[in-house]
C-alpha positions in Angstrom: -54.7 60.8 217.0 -51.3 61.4 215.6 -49.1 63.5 217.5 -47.3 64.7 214.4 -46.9 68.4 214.0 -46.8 70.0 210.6 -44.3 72.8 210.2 -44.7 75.4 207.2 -41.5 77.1 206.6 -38.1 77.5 205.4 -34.9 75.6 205.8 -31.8 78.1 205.3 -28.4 78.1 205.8 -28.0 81.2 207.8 -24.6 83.7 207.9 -24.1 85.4 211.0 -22.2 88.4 211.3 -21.7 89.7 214.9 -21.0 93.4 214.7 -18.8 95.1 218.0 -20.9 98.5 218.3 -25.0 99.6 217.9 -26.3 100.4 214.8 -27.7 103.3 216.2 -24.6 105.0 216.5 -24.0 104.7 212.7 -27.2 105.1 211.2 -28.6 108.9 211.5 -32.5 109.8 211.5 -32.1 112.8 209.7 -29.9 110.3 206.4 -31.8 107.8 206.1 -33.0 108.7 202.7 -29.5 108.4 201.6 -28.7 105.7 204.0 -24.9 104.1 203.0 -23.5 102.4 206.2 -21.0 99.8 206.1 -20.3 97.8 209.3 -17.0 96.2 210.0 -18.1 92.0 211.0 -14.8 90.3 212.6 -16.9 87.5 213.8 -18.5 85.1 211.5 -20.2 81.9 211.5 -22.5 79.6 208.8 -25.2 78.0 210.7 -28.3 75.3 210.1 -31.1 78.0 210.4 -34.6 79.1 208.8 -38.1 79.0 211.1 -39.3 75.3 209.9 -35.8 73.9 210.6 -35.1 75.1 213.8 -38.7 74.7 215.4 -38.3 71.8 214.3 -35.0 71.0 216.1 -36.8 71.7 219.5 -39.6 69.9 219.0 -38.2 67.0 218.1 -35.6 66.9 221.2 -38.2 67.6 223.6 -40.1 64.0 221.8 -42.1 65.4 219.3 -42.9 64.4 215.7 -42.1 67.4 213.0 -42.6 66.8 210.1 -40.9 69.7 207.5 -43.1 71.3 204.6 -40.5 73.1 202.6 -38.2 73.1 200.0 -34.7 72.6 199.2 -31.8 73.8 196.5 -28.7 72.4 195.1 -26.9 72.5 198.1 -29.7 71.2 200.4 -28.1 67.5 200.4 -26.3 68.0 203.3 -29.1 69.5 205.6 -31.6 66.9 204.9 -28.7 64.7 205.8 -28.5 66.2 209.5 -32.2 67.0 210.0 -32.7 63.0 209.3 -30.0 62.5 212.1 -31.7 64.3 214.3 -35.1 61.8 213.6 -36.7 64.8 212.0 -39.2 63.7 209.2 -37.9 65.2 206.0 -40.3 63.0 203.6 -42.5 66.6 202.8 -39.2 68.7 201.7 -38.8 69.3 198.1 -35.1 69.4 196.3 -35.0 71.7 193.5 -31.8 70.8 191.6 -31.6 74.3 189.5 -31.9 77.1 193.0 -29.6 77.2 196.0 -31.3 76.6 199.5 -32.9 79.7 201.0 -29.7 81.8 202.6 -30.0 84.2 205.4 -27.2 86.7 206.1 -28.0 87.9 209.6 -25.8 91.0 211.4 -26.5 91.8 215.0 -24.9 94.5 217.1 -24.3 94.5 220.7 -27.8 95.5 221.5 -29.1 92.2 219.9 -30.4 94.5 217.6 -30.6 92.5 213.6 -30.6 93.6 209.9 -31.2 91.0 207.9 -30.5 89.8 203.9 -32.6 86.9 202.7 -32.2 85.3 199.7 -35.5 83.1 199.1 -34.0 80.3 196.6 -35.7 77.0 196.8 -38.6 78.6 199.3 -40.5 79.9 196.3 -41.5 76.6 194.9 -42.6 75.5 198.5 -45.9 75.6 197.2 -45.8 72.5 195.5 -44.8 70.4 198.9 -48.6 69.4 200.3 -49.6 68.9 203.7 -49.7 65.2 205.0 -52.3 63.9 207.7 -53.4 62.8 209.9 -51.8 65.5 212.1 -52.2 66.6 215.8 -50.9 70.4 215.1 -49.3 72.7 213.0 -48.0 75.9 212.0 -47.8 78.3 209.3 -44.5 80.2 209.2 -42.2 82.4 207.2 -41.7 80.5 203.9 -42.9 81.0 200.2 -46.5 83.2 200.3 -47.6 80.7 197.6 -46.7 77.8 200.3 -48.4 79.7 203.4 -51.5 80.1 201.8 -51.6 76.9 201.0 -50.7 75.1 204.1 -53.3 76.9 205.7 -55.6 76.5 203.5 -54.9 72.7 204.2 -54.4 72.7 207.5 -57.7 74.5 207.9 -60.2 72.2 205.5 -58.5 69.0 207.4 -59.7 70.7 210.4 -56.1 70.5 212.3 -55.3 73.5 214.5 -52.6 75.5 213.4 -50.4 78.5 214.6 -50.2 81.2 212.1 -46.3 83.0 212.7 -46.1 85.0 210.2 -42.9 86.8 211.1 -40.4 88.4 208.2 -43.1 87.3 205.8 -45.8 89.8 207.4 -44.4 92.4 204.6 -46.1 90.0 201.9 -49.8 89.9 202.7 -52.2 92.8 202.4 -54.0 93.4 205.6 -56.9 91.8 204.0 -54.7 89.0 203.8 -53.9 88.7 206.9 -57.7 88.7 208.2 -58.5 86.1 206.0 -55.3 84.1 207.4 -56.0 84.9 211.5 -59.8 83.5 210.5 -58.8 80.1 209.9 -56.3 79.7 212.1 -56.3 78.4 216.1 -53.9 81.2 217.1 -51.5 84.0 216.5 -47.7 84.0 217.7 -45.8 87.7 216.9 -43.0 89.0 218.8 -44.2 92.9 220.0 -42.8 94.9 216.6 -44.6 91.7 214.4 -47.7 92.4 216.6 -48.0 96.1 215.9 -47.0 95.8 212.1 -50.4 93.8 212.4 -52.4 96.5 214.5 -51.4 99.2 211.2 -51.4 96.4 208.3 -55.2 95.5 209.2 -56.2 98.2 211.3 -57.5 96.4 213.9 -56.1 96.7 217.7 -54.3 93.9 219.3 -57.5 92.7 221.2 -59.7 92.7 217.7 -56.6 90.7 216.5 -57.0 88.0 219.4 -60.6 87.7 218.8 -60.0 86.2 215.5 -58.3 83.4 217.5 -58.3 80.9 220.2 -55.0 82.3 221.6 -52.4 85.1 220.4 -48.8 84.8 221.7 -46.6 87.5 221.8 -43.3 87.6 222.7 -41.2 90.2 224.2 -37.7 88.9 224.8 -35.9 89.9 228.2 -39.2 90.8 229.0 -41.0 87.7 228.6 -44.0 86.9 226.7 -48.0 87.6 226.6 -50.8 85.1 226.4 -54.1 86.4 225.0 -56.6 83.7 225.7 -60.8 83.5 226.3 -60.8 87.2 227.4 -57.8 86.8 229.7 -54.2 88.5 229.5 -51.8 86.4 231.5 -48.1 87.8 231.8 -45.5 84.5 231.1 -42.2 85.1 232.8 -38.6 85.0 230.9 -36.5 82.2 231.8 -33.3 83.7 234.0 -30.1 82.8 231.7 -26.3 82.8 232.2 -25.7 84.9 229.9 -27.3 86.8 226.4 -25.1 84.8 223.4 -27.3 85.1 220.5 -30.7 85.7 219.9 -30.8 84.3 216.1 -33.4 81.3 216.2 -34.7 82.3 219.9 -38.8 82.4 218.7 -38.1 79.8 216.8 -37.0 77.4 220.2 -39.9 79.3 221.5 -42.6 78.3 219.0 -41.1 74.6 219.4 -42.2 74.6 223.0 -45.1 76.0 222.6 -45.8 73.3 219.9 -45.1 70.3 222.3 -46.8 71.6 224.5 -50.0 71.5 222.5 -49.5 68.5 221.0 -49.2 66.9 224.2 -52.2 68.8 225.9 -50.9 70.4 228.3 -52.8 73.7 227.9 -52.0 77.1 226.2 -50.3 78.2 230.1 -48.2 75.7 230.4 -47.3 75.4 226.7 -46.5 79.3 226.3 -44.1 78.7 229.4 -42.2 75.9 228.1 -42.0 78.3 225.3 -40.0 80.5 227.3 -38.0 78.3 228.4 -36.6 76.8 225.5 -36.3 80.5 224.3 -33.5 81.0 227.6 -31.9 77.5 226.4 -31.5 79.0 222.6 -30.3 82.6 223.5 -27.1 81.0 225.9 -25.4 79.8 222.9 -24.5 80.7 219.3 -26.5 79.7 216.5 -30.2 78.9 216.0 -29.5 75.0 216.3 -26.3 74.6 218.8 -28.2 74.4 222.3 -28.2 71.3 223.9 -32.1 69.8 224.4 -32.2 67.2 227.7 -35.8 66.8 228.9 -34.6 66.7 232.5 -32.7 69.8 232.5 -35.8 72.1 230.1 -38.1 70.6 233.2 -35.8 71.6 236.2 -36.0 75.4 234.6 -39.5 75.3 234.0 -40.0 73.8 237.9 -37.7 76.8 239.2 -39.6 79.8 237.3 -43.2 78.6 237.4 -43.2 76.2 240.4 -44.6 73.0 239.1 -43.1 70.1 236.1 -44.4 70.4 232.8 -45.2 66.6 232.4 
């Protein structure tokens, strides 16, 4: 079988703002019906972002096979460019000569907190890129609804086993939706505000939720992540780090180890732990697609947190 992992998403150029204070000293409970807050950004940086990009930017340097499903604008030239340096398959990503490549404009305060602008573009005519098989994996992430549904739908008829990460984009389905998403899919990865969106969007708890699936992932930052699996809750531990940089892109490194993991067969344990360890690599530097990959290095980390080597 083909290792190759399918990855629904976008591909954005994200700004990122870095703001010296916590928006919670600025924003007041009792305004926010007239909220006007300005917040003063002397640090700035354009980045290579958006979910499909960036998992696949870990997958691919821990020796996977992504191939994107996504589209392009105008000014995409240049990131197809470095994704095919980086041996990522870009065959599946549509250019759309008259829209500008998704643009995300991303400010986060000393808390890590985020308030994010994004600017679609290209992503709404994701749609028309279709899925490409034989596959080993995939996953359905933030991108055009139009181009989740049907990548799922896909992904699901071909009888591949995909991840549904439905992140920013959970504001776009109905909790019928959603349902009718988890009940083709393998499994569910949320961080713990995605995951109770879900609990109030479909009404079901977070255990009903995992029954719909093999496995439902949900991570918690600093403090690590949760596996839901046959019955089971197992607590993964975060990654010790040098230092907290920059979260942006930090599920995304995540759901790329997870990914390889699969792929390679290693189980949803050990997979959900490399996770977590490619999430410490991400957050130690600046920029979703900045931190340095090397196979030995990711394994020494895993070895030192969990005890064993994750091939």
């Amino acid at each position: 079988m083909s290792k190759r992992v399918l990855i629904s998403g976008s591909v954005a150029y994200d700004t990122i703002m870095v703001f010296d204070g916590h928006f919670k000293d600025h924003i007041l409970p009792d305004r926010v019906h007239m909220l006007n807050v300005s917040f003063l950004t002397p640090r700035l940086t354009r980045q290579f972002g958006g979910c499909a990009a960036n998992i696949a930017y870990n997958l691919r340097a821990l020796g996977g096979s992504p191939t994107v499903l996504a589209a392009v604008g105008r000014d995409g030239a240049e990131y197809i460019a470095r994704l095919k340096s980086l041996d990522i398959d870009t065959s599946s990503i549509l250019s759309c000569d008259d829209l500008y490549t998704a643009q995300a404009f991303i400010t986060t305060d000393l808390a890590d907190n985020q308030i994010t602008a994004f600017h679609p573009g290209a992503m709404s005519r994701a749609h028309e890129v279709a899925a490409v098989f034989p596959s080993a994996w995939g996953i359905v992430a933030p991108n055009g609804k139009d181009a989740m549904l049907r990548h799922a739908k896909e992904l699901t008829e071909a009888g591949v086993p995909w991840i549904f990460d439905p992140g920013q984009a959970l504001p776009m389905f109905s909790g019928e939706e959603l349902i009718s998403l988890l009940k083709g899919a393998t499994a569910l990865a949320v961080n713990d505000y995605e995951s109770q969106l879900m609990v109030e969007k479909t009404g079901r708890s977070e255990a009903e939720l995992a029954g719909n699936v093999q496995a439902m992932i949900i991570t918690r930052g600093a403090q690590g992540s949760i596996l839901l699996h046959n019955g089971r809750r197992e607590e993964i531990a975060s990654v010790p780090i040098a230092s907290a940089v920059d979260p942006t892109g930090c599920g995304d490194a995540y759901r790329g180890g997870l990914l390889y993991g699969l792929a390679c067969d290693l189980g949803w344990s050990a997979a959900a732990r490399l996770g977590s360890v490619m999430g410490a690599l991400k957050i130690e530097q600046h920029g979703p697609q900045n931190h340095a990959i090397d196979r030995d290095s990711v394994a020494a980390r895993y070895r030192a947190v969990f005890g064993a080597m994750p091939w």
